[in-house]
N, C-alpha and C positions, 0 to 999 in steps of 0.2 A: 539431493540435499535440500533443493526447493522445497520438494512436495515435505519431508520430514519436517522442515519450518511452518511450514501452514499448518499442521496435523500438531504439532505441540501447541499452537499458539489457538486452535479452534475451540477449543471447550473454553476457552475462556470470549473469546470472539463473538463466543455465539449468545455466550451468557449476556454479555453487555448488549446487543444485539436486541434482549430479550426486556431489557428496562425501559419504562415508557419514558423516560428524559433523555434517554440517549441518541433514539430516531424521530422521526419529523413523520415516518408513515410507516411502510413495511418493517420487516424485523430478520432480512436478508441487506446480503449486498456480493458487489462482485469485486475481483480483483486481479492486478499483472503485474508481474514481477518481468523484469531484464536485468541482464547484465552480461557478462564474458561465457558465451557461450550458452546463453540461455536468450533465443531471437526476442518473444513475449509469451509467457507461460500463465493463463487465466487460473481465476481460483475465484472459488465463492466460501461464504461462513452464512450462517442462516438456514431455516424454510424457503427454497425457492420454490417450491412448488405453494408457497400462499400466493391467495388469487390474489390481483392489484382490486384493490377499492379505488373506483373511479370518483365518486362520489367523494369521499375522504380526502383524496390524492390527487385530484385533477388527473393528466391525461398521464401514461405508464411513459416510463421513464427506462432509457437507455443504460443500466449504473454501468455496466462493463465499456461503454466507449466513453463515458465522465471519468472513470478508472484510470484507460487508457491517457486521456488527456493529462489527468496529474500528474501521471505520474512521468510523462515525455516533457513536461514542462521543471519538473523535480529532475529529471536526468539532466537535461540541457544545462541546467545551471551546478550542479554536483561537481561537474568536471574543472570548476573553477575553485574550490576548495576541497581540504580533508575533514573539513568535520559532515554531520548531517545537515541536508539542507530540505525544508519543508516548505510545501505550497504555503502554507498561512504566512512563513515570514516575508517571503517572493511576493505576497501582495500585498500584504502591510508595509515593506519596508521600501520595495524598487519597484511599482508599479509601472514603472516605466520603461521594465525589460518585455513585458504582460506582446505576445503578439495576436493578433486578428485569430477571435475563436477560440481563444483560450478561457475556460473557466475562472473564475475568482475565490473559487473554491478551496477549503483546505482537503486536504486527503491522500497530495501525494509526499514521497519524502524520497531519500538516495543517498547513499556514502559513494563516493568512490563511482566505479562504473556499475554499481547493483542498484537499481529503481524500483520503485514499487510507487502502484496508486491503488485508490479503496475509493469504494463510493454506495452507499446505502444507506447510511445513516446522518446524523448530525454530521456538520466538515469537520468537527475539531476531532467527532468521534471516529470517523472515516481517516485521520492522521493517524489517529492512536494508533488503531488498529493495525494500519500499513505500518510503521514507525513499530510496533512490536514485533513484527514477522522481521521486519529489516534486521532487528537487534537478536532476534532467534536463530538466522541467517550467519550474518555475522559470527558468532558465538561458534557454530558447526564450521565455521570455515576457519576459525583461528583454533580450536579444538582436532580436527584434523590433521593441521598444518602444524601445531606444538609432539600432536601424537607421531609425528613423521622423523621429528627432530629426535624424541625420546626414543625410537626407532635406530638412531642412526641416518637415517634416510637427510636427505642434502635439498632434494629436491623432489616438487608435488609429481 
């Protein structure tokens, strides 16, 4: 159901991806999704295979372990409510839950026990991003789950 949320949400991912206001340098990025029975599942949108511009970008950059950080800083804190909770407001609002090594970064988000980080682009665009696969997510899980009812079926 993962990979099917990434795959619908890509053609557009990749589009934005591709405007020069939306990233700071490359025009990829990586991504991890967890949650209940899913340990950490990476995912990219973009050209990975463009070269890093050193020169443009300073030194090449890790986005799948900045990814991993949003978005274990997005789960941590998800488990305390039901709505969505997003790296940007985690540091605008409670800087002071922030622990040793963690980014300040926007990019990750989480309902529930499902996480997701992004990181390749702009932070706000690196939220979106994560933050539309979540809602894609979502969507296939309560879609299945209503098809089960209209089934008859009681239980997933």
């Amino acid at each position: 159901m993962c990979a099917r949320a990434i795959e619908m949400i890509r053609p557009v991912a990749e589009l934005i991806l591709k405007g020069e206001d939306m990233t700071w340098g490359p025009n990829y990025g990586y991504g991890e999704i967890s949650g209940p029975g899913i340990k950490a599942l990476p995912f990219h949108f973009g050209d990975i295979g463009q070269k890093w511009d050193e020169i443009k970008w300073g030194a090449e950059i890790n986005f799948y372990t900045i990814a991993q950080s949003k978005r274990k800083l997005a789960a941590r804190e998800s488990l305390k409510t039901t709505a969505i909770v997003r790296t940007s407001e985690i540091v605008n609002t409670r800087p002071q839950i922030l622990e040793r090594d963690e980014f300040l970064y926007a990019g990750g988000v989480a309902c529930g026990e499902i996480s997701i980080g992004f990181s390749g682009a702009l932070g706000r665009v690196d939220e979106g991003i994560a933050e539309m696969v979540l809602i894609a997510l979502l969507m296939l899980l309560h879609v299945k789950a209503e098809g089960k009812l209209k089934a008859g079926e009681s239980q997933i």
